[in-house]
C-alpha positions as CSV (number, residue, x, y, z in Angstrom):
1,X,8.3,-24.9,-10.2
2,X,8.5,-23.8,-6.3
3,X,6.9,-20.6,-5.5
4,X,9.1,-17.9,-3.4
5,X,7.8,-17.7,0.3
6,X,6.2,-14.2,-0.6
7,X,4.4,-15.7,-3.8
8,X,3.3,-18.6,-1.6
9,X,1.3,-16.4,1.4
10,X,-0.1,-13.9,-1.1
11,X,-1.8,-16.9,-3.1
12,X,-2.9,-18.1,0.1
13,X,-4.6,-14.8,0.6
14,X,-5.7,-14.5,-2.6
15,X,-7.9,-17.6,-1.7
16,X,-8.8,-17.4,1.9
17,X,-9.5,-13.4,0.7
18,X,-13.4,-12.9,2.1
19,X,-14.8,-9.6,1.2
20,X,-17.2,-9.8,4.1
21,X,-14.4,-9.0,6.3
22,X,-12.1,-6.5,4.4
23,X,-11.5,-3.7,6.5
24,X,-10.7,-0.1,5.6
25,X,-8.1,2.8,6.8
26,X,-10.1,3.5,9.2
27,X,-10.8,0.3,10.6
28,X,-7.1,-0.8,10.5
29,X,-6.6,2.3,12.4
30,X,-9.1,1.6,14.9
31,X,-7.5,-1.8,15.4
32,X,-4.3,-0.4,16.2
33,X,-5.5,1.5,19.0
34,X,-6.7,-1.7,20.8
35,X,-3.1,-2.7,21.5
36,X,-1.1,-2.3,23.6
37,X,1.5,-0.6,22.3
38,X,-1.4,1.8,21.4
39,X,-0.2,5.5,20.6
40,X,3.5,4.5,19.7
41,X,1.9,2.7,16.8
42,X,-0.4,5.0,15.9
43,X,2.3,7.9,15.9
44,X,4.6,5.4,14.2
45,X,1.8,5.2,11.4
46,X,1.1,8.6,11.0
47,X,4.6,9.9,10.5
48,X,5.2,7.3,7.9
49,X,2.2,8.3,6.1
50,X,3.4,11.9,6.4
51,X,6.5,11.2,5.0
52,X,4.9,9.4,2.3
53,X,2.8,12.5,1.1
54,X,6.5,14.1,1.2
55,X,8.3,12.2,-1.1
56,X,5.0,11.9,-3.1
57,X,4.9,15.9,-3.4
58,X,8.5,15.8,-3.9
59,X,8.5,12.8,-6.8
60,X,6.1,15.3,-8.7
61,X,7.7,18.3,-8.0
62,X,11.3,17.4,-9.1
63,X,10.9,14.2,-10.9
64,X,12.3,14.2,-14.4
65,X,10.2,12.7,-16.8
């Protein structure tokens, strides 16, 4: 059975994972803002999380169950 090239990278993950170094939102964050592309990336972040809470109030305003 040959795994997909998706299934294949997140096992790899899955066993290089070290707890030790898992980073956070913030974190993440802060290591976007050591690029160079620095506050297009940031901005680009931010509005997709914005439009995520969006649709998310949207989903459970008008969703039909």
């Amino acid at each position: 059975m040959a795994l997909s090239w998706w299934e294949d990278h997140f096992l790899a993950a899955a066993v290089r994972f070290d707890p030790d170094e898992a980073k956070g939102v913030d974190a993440t964050l802060r290591s976007f803002a050591q690029t160079p592309a620095e506050p297009w990336l940031l901005v680009a972040v931010a509005i997709r999380l914005i439009l995520f809470g969006v649709f998310s109030f949207a989903s459970a305003r008008w969703r039909l169950l």
